[in-house]
Biopython code that builds the backbone (N, CA, C, O; Angstrom):
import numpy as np
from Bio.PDB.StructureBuilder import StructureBuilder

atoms = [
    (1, "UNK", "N", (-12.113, -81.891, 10.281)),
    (1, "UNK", "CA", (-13.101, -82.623, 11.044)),
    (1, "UNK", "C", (-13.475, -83.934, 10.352)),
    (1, "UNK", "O", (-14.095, -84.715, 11.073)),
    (2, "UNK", "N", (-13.203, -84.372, 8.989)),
    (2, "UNK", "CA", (-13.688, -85.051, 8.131)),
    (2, "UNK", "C", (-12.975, -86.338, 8.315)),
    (2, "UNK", "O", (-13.343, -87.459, 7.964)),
    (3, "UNK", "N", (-11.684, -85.913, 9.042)),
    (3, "UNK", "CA", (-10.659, -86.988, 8.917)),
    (3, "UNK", "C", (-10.846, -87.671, 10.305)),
    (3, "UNK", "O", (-10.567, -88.830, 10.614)),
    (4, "UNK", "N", (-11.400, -86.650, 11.090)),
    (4, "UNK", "CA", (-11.421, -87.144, 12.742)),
    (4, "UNK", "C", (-13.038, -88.218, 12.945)),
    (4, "UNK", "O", (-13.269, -89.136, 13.732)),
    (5, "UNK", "N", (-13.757, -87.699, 12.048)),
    (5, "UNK", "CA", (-15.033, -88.468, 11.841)),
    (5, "UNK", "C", (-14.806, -90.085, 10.992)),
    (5, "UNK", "O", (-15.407, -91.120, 11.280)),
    (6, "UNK", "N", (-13.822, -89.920, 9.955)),
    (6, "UNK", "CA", (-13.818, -91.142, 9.876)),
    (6, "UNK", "C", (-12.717, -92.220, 10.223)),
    (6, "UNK", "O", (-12.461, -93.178, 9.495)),
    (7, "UNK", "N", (-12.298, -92.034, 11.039)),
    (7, "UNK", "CA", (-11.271, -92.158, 11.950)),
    (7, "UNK", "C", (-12.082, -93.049, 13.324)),
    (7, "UNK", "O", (-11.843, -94.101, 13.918)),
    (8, "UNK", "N", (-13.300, -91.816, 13.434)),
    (8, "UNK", "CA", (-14.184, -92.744, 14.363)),
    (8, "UNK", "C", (-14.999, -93.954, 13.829)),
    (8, "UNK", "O", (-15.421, -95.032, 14.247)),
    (9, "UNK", "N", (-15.002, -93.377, 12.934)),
    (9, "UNK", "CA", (-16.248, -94.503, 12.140)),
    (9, "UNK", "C", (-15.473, -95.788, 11.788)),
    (9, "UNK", "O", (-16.072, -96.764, 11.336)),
    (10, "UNK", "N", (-14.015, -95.791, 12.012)),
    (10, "UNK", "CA", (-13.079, -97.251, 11.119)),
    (10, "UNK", "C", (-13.276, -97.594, 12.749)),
    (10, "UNK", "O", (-13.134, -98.817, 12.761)),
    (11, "UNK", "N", (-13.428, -97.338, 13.589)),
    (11, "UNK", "CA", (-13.131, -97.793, 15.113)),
    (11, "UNK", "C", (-14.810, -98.493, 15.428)),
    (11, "UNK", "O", (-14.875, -99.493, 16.143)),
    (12, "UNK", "N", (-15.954, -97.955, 14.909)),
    (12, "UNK", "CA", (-17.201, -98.590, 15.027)),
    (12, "UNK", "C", (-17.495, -99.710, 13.837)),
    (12, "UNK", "O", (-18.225, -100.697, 13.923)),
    (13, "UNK", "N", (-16.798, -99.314, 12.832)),
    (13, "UNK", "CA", (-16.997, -100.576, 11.857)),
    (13, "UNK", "C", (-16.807, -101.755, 12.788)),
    (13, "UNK", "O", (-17.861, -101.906, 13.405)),
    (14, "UNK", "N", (-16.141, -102.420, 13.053)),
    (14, "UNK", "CA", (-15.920, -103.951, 13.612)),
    (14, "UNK", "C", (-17.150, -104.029, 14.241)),
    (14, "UNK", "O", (-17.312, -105.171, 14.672)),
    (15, "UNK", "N", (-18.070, -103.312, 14.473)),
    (15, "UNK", "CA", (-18.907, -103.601, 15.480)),
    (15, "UNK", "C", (-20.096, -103.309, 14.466)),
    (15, "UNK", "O", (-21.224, -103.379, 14.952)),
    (16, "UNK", "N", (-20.021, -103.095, 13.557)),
    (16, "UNK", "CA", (-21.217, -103.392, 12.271)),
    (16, "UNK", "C", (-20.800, -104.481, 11.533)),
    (16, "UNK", "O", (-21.699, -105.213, 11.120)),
    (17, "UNK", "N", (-19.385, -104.841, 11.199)),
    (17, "UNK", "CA", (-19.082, -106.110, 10.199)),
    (17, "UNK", "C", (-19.052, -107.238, 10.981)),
    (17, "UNK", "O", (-18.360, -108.152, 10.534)),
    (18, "UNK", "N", (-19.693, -107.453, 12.172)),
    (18, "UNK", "CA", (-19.542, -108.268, 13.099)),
    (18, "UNK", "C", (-21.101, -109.029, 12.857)),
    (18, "UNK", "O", (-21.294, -110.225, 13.078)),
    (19, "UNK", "N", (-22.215, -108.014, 12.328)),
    (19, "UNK", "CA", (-23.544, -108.460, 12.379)),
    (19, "UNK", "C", (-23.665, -108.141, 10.666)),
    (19, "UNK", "O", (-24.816, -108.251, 10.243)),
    (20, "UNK", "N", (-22.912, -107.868, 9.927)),
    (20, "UNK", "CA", (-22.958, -108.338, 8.294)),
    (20, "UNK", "C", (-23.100, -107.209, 7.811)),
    (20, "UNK", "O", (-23.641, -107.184, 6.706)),
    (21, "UNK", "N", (-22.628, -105.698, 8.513)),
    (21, "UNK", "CA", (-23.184, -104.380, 8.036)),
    (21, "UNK", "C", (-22.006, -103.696, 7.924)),
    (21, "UNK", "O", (-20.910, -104.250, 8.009)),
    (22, "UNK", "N", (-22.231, -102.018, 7.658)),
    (22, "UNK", "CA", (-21.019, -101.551, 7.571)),
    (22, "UNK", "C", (-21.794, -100.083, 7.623)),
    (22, "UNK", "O", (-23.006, -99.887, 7.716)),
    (23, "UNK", "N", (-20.797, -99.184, 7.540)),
    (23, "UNK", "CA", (-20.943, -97.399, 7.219)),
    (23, "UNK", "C", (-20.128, -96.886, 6.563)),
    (23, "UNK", "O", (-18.939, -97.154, 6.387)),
    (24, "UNK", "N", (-20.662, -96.245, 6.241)),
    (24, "UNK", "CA", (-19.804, -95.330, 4.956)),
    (24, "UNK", "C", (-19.776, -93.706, 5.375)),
    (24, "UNK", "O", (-20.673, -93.458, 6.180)),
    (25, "UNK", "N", (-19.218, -92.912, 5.134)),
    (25, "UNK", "CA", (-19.300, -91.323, 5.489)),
    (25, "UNK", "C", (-19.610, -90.548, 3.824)),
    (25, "UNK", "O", (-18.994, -90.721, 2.772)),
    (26, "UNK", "N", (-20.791, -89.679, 4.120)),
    (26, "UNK", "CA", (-21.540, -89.149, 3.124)),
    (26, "UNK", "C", (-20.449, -87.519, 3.227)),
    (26, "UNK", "O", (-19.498, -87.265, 2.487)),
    (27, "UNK", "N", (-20.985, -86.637, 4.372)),
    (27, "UNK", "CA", (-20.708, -85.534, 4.465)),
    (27, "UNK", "C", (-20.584, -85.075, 5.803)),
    (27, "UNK", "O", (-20.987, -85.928, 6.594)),
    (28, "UNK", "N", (-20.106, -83.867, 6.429)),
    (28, "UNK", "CA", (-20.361, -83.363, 7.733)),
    (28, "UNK", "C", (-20.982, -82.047, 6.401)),
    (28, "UNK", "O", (-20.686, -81.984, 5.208)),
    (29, "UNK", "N", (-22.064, -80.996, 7.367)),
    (29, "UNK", "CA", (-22.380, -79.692, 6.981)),
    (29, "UNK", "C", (-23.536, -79.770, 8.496)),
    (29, "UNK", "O", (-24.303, -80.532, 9.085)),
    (30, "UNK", "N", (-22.873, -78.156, 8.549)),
    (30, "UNK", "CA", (-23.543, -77.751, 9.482)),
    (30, "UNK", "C", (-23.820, -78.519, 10.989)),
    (30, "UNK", "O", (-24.683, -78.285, 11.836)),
    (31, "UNK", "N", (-22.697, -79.555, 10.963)),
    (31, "UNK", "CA", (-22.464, -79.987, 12.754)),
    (31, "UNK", "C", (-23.265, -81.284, 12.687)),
    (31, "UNK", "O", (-23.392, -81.996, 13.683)),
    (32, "UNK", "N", (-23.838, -81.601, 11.432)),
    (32, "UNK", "CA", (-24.709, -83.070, 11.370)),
    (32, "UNK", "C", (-23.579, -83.769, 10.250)),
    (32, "UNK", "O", (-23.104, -83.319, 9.207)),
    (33, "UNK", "N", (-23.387, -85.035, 10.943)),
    (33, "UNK", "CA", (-22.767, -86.038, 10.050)),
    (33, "UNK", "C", (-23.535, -87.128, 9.210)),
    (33, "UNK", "O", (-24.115, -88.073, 9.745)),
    (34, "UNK", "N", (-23.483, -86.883, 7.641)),
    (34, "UNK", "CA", (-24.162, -88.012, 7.203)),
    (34, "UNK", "C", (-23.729, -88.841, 7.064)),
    (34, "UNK", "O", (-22.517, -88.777, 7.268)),
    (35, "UNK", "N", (-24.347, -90.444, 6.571)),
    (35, "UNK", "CA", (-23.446, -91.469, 6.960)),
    (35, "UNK", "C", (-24.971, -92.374, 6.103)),
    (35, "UNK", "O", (-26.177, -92.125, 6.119)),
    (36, "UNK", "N", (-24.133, -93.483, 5.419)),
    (36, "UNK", "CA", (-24.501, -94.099, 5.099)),
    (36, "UNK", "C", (-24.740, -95.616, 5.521)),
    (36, "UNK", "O", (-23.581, -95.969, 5.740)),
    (37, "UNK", "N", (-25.698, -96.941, 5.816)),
    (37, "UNK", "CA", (-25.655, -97.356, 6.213)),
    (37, "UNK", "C", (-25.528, -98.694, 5.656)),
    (37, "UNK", "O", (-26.459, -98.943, 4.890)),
    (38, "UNK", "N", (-24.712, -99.608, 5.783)),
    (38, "UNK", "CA", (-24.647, -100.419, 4.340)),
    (38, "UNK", "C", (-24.892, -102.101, 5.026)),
    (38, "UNK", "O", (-25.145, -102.333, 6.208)),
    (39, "UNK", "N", (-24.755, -103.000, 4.066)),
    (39, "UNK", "CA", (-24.933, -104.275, 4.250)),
    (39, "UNK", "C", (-26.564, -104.151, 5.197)),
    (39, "UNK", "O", (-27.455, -103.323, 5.004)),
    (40, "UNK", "N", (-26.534, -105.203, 6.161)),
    (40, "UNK", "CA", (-27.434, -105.587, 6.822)),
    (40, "UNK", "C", (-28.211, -104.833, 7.481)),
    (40, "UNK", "O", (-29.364, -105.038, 7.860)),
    (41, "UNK", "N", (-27.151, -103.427, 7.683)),
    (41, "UNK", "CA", (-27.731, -102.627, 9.095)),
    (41, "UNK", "C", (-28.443, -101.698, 7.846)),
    (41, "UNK", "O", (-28.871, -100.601, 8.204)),
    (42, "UNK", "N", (-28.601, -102.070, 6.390)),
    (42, "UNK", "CA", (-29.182, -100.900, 5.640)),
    (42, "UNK", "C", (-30.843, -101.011, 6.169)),
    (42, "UNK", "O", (-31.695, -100.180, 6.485)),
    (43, "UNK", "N", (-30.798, -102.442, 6.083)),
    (43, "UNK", "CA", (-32.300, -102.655, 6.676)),
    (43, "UNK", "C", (-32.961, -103.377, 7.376)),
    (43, "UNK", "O", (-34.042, -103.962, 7.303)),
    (44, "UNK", "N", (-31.764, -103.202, 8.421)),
    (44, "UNK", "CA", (-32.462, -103.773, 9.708)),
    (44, "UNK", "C", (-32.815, -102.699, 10.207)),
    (44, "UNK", "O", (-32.434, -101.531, 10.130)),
    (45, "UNK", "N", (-34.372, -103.785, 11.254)),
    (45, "UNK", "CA", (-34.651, -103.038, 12.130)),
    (45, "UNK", "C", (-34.521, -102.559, 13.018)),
    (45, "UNK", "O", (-35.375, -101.811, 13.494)),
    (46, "UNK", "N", (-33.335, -102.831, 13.595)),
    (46, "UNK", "CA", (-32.266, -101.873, 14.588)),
    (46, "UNK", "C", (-31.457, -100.774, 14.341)),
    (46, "UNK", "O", (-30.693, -100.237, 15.143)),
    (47, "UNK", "N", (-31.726, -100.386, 12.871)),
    (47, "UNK", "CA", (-30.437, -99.470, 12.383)),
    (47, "UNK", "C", (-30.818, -98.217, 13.029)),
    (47, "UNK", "O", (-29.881, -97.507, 13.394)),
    (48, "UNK", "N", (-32.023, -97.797, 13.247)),
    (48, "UNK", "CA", (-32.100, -96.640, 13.768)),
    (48, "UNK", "C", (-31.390, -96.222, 15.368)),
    (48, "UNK", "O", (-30.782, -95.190, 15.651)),
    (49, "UNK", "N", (-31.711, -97.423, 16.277)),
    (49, "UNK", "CA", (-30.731, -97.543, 17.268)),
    (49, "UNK", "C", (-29.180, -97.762, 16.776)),
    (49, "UNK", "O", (-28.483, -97.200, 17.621)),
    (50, "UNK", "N", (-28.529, -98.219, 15.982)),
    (50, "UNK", "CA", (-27.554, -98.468, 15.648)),
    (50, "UNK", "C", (-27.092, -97.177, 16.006)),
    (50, "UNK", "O", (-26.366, -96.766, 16.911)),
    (51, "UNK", "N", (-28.007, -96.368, 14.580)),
    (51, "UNK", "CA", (-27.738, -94.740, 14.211)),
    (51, "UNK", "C", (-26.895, -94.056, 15.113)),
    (51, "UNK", "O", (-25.717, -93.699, 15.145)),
    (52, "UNK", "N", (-28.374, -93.966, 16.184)),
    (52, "UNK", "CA", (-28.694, -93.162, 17.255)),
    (52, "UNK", "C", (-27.396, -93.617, 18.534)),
    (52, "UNK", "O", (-26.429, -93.084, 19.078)),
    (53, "UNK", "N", (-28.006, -94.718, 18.549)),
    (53, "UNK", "CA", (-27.834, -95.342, 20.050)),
    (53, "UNK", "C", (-26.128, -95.230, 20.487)),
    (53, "UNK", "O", (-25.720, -94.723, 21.532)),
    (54, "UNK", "N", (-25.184, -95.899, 19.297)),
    (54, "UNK", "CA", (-23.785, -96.324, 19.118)),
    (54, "UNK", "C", (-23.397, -95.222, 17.845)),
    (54, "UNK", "O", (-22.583, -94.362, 18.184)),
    (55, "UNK", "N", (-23.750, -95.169, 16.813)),
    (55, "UNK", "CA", (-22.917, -94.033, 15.864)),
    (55, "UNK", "C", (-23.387, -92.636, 16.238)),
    (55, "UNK", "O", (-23.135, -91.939, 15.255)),
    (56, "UNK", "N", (-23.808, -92.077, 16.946)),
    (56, "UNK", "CA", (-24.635, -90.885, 17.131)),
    (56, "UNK", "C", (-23.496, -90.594, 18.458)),
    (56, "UNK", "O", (-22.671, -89.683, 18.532)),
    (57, "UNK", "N", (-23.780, -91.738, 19.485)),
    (57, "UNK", "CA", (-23.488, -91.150, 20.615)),
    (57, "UNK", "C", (-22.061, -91.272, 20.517)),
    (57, "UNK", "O", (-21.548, -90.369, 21.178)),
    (58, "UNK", "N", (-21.066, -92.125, 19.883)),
    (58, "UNK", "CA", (-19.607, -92.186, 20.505)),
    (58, "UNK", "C", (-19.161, -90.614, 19.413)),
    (58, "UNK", "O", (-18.352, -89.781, 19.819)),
    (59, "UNK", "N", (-19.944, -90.482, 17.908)),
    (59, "UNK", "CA", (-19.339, -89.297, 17.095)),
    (59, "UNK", "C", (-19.434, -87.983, 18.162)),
    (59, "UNK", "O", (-18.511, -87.174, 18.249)),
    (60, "UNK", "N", (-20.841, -87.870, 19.068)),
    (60, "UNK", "CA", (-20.924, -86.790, 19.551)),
    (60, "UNK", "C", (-20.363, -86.684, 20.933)),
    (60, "UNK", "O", (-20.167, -85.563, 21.402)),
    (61, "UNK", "N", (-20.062, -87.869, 21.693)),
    (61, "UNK", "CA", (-19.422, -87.795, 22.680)),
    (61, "UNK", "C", (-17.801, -86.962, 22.309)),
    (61, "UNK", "O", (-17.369, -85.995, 22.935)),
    (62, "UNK", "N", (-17.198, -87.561, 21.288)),
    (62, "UNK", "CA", (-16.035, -87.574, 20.848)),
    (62, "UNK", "C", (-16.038, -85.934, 20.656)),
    (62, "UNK", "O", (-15.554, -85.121, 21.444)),
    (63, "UNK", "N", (-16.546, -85.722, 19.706)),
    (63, "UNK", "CA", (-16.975, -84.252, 19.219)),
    (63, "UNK", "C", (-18.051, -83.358, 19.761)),
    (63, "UNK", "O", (-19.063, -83.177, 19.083)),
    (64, "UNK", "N", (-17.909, -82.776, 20.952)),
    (64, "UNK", "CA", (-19.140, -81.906, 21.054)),
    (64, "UNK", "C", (-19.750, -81.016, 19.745)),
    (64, "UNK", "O", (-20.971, -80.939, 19.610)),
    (65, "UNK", "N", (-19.058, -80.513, 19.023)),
    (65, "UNK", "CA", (-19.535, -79.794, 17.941)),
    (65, "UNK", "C", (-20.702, -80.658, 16.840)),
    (65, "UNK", "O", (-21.577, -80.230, 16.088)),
    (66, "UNK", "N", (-20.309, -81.804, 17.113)),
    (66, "UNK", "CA", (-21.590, -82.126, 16.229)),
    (66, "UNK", "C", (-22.740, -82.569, 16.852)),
    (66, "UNK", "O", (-22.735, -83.156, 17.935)),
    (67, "UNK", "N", (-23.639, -82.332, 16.264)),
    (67, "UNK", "CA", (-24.992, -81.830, 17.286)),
    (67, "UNK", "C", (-25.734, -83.513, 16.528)),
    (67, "UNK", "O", (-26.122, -84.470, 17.199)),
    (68, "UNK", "N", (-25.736, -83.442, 15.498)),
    (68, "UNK", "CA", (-26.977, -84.759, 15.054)),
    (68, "UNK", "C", (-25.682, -85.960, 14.005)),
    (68, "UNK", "O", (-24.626, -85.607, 13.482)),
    (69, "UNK", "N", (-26.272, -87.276, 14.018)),
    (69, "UNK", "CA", (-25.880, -87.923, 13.216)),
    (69, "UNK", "C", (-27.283, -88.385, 12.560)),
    (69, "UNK", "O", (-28.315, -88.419, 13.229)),
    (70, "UNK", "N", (-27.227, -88.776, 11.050)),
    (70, "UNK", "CA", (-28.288, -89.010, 10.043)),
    (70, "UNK", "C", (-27.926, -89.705, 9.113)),
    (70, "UNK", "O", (-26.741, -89.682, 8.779)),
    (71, "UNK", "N", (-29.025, -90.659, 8.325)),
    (71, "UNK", "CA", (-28.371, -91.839, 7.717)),
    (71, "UNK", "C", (-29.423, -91.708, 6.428)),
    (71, "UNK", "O", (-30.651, -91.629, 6.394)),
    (72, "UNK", "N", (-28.334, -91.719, 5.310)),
    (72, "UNK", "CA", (-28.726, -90.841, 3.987)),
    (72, "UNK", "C", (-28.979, -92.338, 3.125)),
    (72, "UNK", "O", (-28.351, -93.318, 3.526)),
    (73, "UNK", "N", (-29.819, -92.472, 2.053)),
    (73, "UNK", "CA", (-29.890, -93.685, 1.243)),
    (73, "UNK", "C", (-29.921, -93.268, -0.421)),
    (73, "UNK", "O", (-30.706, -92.507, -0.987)),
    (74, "UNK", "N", (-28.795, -94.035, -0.982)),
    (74, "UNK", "CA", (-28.732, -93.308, -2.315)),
    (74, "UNK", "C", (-29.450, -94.614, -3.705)),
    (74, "UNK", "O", (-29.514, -94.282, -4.889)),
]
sb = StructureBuilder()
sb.init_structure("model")
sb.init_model(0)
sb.init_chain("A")
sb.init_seg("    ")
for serial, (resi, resn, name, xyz) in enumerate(atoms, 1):
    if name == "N":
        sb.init_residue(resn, " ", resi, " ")
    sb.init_atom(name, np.array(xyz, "f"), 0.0, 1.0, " ", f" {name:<3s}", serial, name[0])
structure = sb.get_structure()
């Protein structure tokens, strides 16, 4: 599943390095994907829509099995 998740995530990058940001993949456990949120979108105030809106919905469209996406800060 790890490979199919970031597989999706190289297909949404262009559409974060486009506004100066990027993602990174933390972990899948338990049907939630973590994900890190980098460059611009770390702290903008859209990242939560970003999250939600575009990384949330195409991972879970793609994958019914994963139930939440969440954005981890190290």
């Amino acid at each position: 599943m790890e490979a199919k998740i970031k597989e999706a995530l190289d297909k949404i990058r262009p559409f974060l390095q486009n506004d100066g940001g990027d993602v990174e993949f933390v972990e899948y456990k338990d049907n939630i994907v973590k994900v890190k949120l980098q460059g611009h979108c770390a702290g903008c105030p859209g990242a939560r829509m970003t999250l939600q809106g575009v990384i949330g919905r195409i991972l879970m469209e793609s994958y019914p099995e994963i139930k939440g996406v969440e954005a981890v800060e190290f």
